[in-house]
C-alpha positions as CSV (number, residue, x, y, z in Angstrom):
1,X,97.0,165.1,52.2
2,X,98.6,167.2,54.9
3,X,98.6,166.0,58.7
4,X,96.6,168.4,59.7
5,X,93.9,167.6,56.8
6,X,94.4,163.9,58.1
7,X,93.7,164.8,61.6
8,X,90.6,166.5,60.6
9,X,89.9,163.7,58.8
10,X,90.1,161.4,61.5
11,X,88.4,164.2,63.7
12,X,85.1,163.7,61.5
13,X,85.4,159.9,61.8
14,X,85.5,159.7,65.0
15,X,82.7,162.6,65.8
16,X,80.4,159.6,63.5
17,X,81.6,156.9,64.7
18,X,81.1,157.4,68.6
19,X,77.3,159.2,67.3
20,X,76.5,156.4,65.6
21,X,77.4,154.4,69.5
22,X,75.0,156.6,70.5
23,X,72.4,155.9,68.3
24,X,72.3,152.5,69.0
25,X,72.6,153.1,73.4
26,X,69.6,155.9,72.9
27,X,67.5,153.6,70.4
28,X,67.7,151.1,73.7
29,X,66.9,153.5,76.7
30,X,64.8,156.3,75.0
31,X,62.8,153.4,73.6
32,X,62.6,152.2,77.5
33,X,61.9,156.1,78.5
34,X,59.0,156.1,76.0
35,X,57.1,153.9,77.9
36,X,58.5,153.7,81.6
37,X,56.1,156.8,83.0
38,X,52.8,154.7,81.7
39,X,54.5,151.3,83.0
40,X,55.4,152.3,86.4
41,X,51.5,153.5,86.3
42,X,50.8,150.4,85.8
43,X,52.9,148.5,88.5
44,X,51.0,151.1,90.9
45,X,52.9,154.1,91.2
46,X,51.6,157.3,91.2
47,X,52.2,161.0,89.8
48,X,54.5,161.5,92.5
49,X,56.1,158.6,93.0
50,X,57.0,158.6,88.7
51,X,58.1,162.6,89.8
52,X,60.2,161.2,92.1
53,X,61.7,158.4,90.5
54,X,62.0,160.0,87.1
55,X,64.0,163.3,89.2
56,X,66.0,160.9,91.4
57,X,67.3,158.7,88.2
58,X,68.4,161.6,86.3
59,X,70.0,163.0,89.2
60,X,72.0,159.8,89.7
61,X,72.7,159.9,86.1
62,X,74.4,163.4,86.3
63,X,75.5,163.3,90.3
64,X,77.7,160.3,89.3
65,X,79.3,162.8,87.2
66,X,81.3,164.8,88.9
67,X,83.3,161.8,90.4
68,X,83.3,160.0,86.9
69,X,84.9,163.4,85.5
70,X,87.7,163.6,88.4
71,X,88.4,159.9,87.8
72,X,88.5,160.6,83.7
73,X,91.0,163.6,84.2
74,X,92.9,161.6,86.9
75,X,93.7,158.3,84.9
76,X,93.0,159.1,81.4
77,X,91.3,155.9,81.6
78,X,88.0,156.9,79.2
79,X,87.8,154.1,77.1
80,X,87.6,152.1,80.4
81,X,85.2,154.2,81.8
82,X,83.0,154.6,78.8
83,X,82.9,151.0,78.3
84,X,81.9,150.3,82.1
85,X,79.0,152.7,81.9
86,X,77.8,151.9,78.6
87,X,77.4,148.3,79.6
88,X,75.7,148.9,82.4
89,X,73.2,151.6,81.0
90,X,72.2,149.7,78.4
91,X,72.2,146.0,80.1
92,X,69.8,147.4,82.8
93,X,67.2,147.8,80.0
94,X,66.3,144.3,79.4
95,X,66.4,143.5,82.5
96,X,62.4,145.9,83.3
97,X,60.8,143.1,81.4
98,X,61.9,141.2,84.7
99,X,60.3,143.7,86.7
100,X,57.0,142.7,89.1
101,X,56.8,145.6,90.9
102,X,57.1,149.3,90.6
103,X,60.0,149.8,93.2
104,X,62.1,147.0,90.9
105,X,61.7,149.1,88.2
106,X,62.6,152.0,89.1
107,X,65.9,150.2,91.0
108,X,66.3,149.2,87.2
109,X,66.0,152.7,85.9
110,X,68.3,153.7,88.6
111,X,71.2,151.4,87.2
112,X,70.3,152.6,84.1
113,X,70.8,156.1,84.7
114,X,74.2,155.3,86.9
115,X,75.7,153.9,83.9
116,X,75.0,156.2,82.1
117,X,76.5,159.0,84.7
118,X,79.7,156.8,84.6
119,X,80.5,156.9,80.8
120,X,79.0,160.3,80.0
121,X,82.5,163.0,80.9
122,X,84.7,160.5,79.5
123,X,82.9,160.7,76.2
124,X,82.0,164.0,76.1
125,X,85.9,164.6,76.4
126,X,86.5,162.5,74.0
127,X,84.6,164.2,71.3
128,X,85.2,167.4,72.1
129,X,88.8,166.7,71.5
130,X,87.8,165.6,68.0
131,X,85.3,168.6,67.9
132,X,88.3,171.1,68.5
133,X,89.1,170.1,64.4
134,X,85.7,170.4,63.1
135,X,84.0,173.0,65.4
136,X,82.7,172.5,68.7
137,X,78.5,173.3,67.6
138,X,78.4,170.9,64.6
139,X,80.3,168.3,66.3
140,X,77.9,168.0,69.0
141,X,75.1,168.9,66.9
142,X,76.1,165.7,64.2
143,X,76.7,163.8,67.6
144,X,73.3,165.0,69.0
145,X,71.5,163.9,65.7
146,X,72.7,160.6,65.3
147,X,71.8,160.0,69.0
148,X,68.4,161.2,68.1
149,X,68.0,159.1,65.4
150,X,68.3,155.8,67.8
151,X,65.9,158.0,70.2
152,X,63.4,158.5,67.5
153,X,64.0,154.9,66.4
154,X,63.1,153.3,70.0
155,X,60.1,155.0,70.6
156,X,58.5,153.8,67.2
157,X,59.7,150.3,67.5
158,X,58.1,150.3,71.4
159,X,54.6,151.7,69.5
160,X,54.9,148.8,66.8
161,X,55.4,146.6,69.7
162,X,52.4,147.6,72.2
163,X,50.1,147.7,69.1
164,X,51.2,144.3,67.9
165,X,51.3,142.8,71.2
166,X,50.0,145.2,74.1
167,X,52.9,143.5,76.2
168,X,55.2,145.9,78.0
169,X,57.6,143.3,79.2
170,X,58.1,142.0,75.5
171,X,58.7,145.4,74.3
172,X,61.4,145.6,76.8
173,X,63.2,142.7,75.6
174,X,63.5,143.6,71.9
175,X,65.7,146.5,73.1
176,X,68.1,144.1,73.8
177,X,69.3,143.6,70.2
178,X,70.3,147.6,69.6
179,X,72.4,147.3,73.3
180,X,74.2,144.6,72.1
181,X,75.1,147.1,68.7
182,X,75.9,149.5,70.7
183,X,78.4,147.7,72.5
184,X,79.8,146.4,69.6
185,X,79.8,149.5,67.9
186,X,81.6,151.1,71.0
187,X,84.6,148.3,71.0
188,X,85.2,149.0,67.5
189,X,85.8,152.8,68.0
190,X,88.3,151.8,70.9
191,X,90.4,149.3,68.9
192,X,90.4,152.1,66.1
193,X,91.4,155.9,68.1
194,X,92.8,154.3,71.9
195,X,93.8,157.6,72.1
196,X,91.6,160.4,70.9
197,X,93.2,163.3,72.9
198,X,95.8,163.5,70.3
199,X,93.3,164.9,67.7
200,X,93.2,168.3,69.8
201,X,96.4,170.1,69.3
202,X,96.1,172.5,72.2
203,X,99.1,173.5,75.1
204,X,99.1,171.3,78.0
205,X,97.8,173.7,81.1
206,X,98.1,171.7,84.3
207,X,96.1,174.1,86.7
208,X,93.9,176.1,84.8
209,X,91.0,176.9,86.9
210,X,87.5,177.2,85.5
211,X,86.4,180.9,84.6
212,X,83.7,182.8,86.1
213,X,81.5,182.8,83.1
214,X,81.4,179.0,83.6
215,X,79.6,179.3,87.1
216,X,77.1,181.8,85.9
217,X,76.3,179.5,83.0
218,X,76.1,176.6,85.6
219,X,73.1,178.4,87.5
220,X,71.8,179.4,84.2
221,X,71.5,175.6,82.9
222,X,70.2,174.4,86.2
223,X,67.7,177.0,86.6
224,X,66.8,176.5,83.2
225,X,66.3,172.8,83.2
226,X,64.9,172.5,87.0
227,X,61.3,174.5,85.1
228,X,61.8,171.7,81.8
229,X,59.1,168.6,82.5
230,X,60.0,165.3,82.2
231,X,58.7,163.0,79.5
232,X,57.4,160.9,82.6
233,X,55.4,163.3,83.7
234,X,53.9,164.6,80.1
235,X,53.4,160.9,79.3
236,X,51.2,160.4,82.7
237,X,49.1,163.2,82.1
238,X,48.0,162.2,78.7
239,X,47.5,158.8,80.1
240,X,45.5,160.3,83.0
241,X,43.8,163.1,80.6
242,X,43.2,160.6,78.0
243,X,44.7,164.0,76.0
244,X,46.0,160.5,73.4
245,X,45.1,157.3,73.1
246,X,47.9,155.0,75.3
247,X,49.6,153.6,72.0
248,X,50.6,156.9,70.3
249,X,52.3,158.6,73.4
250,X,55.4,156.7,72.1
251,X,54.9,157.9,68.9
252,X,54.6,161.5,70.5
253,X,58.2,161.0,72.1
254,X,59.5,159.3,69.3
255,X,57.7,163.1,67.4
256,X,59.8,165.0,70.0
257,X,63.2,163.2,69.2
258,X,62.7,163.5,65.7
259,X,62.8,167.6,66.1
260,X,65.2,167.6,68.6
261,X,67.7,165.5,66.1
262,X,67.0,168.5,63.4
263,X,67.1,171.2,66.0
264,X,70.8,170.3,67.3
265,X,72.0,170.0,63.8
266,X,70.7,173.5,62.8
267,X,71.8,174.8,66.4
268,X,75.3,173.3,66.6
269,X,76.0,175.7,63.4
270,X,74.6,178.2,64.5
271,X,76.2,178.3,67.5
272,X,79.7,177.8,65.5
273,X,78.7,181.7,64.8
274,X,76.9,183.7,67.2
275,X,78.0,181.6,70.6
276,X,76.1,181.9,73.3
277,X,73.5,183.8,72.6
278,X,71.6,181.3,70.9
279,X,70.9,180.1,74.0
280,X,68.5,182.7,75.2
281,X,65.8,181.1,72.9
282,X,65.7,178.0,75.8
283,X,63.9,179.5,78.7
284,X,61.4,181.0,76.1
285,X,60.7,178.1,74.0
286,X,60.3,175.8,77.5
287,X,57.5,177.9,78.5
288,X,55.8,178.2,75.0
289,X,56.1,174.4,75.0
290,X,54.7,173.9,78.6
291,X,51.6,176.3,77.9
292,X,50.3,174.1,74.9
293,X,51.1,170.8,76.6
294,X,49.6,171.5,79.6
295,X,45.9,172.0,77.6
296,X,43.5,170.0,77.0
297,X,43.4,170.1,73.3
298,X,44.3,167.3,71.5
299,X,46.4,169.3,68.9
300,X,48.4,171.0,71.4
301,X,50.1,167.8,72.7
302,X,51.5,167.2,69.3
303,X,52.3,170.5,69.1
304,X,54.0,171.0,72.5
305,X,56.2,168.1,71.8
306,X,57.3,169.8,68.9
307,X,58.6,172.5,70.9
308,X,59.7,170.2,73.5
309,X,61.5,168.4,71.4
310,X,63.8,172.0,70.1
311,X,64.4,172.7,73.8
312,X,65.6,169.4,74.2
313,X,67.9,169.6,71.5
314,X,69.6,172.8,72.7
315,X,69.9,170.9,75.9
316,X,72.2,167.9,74.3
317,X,73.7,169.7,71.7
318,X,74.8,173.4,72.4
319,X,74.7,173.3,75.9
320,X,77.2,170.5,76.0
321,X,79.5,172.0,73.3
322,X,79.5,175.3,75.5
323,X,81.8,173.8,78.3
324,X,84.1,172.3,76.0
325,X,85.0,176.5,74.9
326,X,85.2,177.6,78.4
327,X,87.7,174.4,80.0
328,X,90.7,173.6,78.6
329,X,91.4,170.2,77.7
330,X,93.3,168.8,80.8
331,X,89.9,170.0,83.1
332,X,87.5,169.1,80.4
333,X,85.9,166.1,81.8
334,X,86.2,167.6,85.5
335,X,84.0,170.0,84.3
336,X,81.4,168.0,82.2
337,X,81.0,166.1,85.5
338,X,80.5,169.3,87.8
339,X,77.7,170.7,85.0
340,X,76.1,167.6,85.3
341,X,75.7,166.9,88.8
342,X,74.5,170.7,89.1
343,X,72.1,170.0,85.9
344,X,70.7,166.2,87.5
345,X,70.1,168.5,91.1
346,X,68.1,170.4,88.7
347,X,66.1,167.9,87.6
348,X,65.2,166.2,91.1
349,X,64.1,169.2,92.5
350,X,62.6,170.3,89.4
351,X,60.6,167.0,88.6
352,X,59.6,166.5,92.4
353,X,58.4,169.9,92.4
354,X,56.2,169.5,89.1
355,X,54.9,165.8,89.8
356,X,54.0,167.2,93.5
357,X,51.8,170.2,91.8
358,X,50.2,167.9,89.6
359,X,49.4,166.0,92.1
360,X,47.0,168.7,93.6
361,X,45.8,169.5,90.6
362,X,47.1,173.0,90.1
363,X,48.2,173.4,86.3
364,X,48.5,177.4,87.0
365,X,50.9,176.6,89.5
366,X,53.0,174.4,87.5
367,X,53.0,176.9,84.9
368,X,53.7,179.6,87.0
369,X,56.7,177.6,88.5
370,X,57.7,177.1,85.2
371,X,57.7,180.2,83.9
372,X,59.3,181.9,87.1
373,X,62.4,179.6,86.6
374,X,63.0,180.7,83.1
375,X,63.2,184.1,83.8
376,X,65.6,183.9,86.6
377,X,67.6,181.9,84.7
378,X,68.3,184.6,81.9
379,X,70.5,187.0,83.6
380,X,72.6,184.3,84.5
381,X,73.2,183.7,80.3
382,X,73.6,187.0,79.8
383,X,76.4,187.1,82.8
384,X,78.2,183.9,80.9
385,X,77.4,185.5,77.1
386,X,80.6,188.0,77.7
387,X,83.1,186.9,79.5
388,X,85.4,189.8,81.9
389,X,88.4,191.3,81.1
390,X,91.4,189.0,82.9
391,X,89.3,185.6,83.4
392,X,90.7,182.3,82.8
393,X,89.6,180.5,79.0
């Protein structure tokens, strides 16, 4: 075998073994997500507060970002990092069955979302180092799937448990056996690649500043995602509409992960080959999705989860392997971090917006606000599709 066959090969094993970390992490908190909209109901809180809360904890898990991908580029200390933030997003999991009120739930889900802000460049620039041998797409699309698989797997067990014991707090708990995997999982993959930069054979560039196209494709992503509802929100407003019966709307998210694992697989390769132009299906499918959900038929929540689920999958697969083609490697966690601060701003505004309109009972205006943000966001793609003559790669 050649060292450049053994480097791929070590490329692959690494792209697995930090997707299969991720399985175990999402298993915990997607299982947690799956029920956090209808258990914050519960505590008390109401559409907008669980807008709120579900906007402001992504936003802390992507603000956090920005200084977590300075700090990455900085040191070089990801495995740290990683490790730090892994601990803490899946430790703060647990901890909800703990929770009495709604406001020390969401302090929980805060934490949660923090840790997860604090490991997230530093991985992501660690496998797209590895992904620079097999192909950015189908790196992130493998990674995207086996994270997906936990996220499918969490939501199911959480429906096994409410139908078993109708006991929130208990379902909580039982998520602490796949952290505790994860962890595990995660301290094996540092003892075996301490230093997975070396797998992407690519000229050192000390000041290389990010191109042009990566700005446009910044607004485009954050316009894009600020029209996207939040699993919070759909889960209240089948609660509310009775549009399912309480113990399936895991099962409906666990539906949505399930598609969203197949759809990054499928869209990783594909965008191996036509780029960024795959990405124009997004704003189209989030509205298609948001018309059907947003019914009262039963058939079109199963259905607009469905289509949820493929936007959310272009979201965490393609979207992600994107930057990694348009930063080079010595700014590549930098840049993670700025896209996700300007993606989690996205969110809050986006999911305070939505749960605010919800509120006063104007579905037309959510979908008009929805549909509205879409379309703006498309000349922005089409501006980051090409990039111009001269500009930084």
């Amino acid at each position: 075998m050649t060292a450049r066959q053994t480097l791929r090969t070590k490329a692959w094993q690494f792209v697995v073994l930090v997707g299969v970390v991720s399985l175990f992490a999402d298993m915990t908190y997607e299982g947690a997500r799956s029920i956090t909209g209808q258990y914050l109901a519960l505590l008390g809180a109401s559409a907008t507060v669980i807008g709120i809360v579900s906007g402001l904890g992504e936003f802390i898990g992507y603000a956090f970002r920005l200084l977590a991908g300075i700090i990455a580029d900085k040191t070089k200390h990801y495995w740290i990092l990683t490790l730090l933030g892994y601990t803490v997003n899946v430790t703060a999991v647990p901890a909800l069955a703990l929770a009495g009120r709604w406001e020390t739930a969401a302090a929980l889900m805060f934490a949660e979302r923090f840790g997860k802000a604090l490991r997230t460049p530093a991985r992501d620039a660690m496998l797209s180092y590895a992904a620079s041998q097999t192909g950015q797409g189908i790196a992130f699309g493998i990674h995207e799937t086996l994270d997906q698989t936990g996220a499918i797997l969490g939501p199911l067990l959480m429906a096994i448990m409410l139908q078993w014991r109708n006991d929130y707090r208990f379902g909580f708990l039982t998520l602490l056996a796949p952290a505790l995997l994860a962890l595990l999982t995660l301290l094996i993959a540092w003892r075996l690649y301490p230093q997975p930069q070396h797998l992407e054979l690519a000229p050192t560039v000390s000041s290389a500043a990010l191109p042009r196209r990566f700005w446009r494709y910044l607004v485009f992503a954050s316009l894009a995602v600020s029209g996207f509802p939040h699993f919070q929100l759909l889960a209240y407003h089948f609660k509310v509409t009775a549009r399912l019966p309480e113990v399936l709307i895991p099962a409906a998210f666990g539906l949505a992960m399930a598609t969203d694992a197949l759809a990054a697989l499928a869209m990783g390769r594909w965008f191996d080959r036509i780029g960024l132009t795959l990405l124009v299906a997004v704003p189209l499918l989030t509205f298609a999705a948001a018309l059907v959900l947003f019914t009262r038929l039963v058939s079109g929540a199963w259905l607009g989860m469905v289509l949820w689920g493929i936007v959310m999958g272009a979201q965490e697969s393609v979207m992600r392997a994107a930057i990694a083609e348009m930063a080079v490697r010595e700014r590549r966690a930098s840049a993670y971090g700025i896209f996700n601060t300007a993606y989690g701003l996205a969110w809050l505004i986006g999911g305070t917006a939505m749960g605010w309109i919800y509120d006063h009972r104007s579905i037309r205006g959510l979908l008009t606000l929805i549909a509205l943000t879409q379309i703006a966001s498309l000349p922005f793609l089409f501006g980051a599709i090409k990039p111009e003559g001269g500009e930084a790669q």
